[in-house]
C-alpha positions in Angstrom: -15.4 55.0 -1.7 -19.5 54.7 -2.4 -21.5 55.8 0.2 -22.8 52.3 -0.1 -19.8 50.0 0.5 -20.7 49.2 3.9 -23.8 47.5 2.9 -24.0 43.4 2.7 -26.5 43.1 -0.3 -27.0 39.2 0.8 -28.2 41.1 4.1 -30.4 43.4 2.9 -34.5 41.7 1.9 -35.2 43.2 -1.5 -38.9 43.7 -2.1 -39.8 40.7 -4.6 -40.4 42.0 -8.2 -43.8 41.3 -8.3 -44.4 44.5 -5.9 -41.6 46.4 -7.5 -43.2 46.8 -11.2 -45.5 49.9 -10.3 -43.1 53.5 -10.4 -44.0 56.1 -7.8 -46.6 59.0 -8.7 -44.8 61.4 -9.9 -44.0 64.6 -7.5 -46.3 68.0 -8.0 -44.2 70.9 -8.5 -44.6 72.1 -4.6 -43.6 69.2 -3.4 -40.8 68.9 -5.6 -39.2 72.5 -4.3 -40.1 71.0 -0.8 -37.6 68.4 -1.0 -35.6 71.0 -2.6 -35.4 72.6 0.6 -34.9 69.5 2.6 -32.0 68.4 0.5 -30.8 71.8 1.2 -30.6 72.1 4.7 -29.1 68.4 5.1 -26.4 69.5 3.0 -25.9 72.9 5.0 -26.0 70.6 7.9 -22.3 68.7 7.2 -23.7 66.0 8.3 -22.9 62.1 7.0 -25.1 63.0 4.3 -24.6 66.1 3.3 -22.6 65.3 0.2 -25.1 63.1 -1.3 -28.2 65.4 -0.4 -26.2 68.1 -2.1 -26.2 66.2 -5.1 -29.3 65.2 -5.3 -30.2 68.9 -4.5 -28.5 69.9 -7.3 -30.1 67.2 -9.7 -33.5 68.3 -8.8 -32.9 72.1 -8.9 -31.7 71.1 -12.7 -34.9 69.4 -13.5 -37.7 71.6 -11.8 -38.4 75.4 -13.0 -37.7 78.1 -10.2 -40.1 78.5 -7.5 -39.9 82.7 -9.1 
């Protein structure tokens, strides 16, 4: 099952695609091992999303260099 099954796309108001076309600043490294952290302790906290902040946890620890 996907986390995301219970959502009704035709619900859901997409932003139009003008708005969409810009991509987000990119993170600075101290901010990226601050939602390092975050992702952490939501998956420490077996909570409804702890499986899916654990893998993004993961993916990010893979793509920044150590805090060390």
């Amino acid at each position: 099952m996907d986390a995301y099954d219970h959502l009704d796309l035709d619900e859901i108001d997409f932003a139009p695609v003008e708005h969409t076309t810009e991509r987000l600043a990119v993170l600075s490294l101290e901010e990226a091992h601050d939602l390092l952290c975050l992702l952490v302790m939501v998956a420490r906290a077996s909570g409804p999303m702890s499986a899916e902040a654990d893998w993004l946890a993961r993916e990010l620890a893979a793509r920044i260099p150590s805090e060390s």
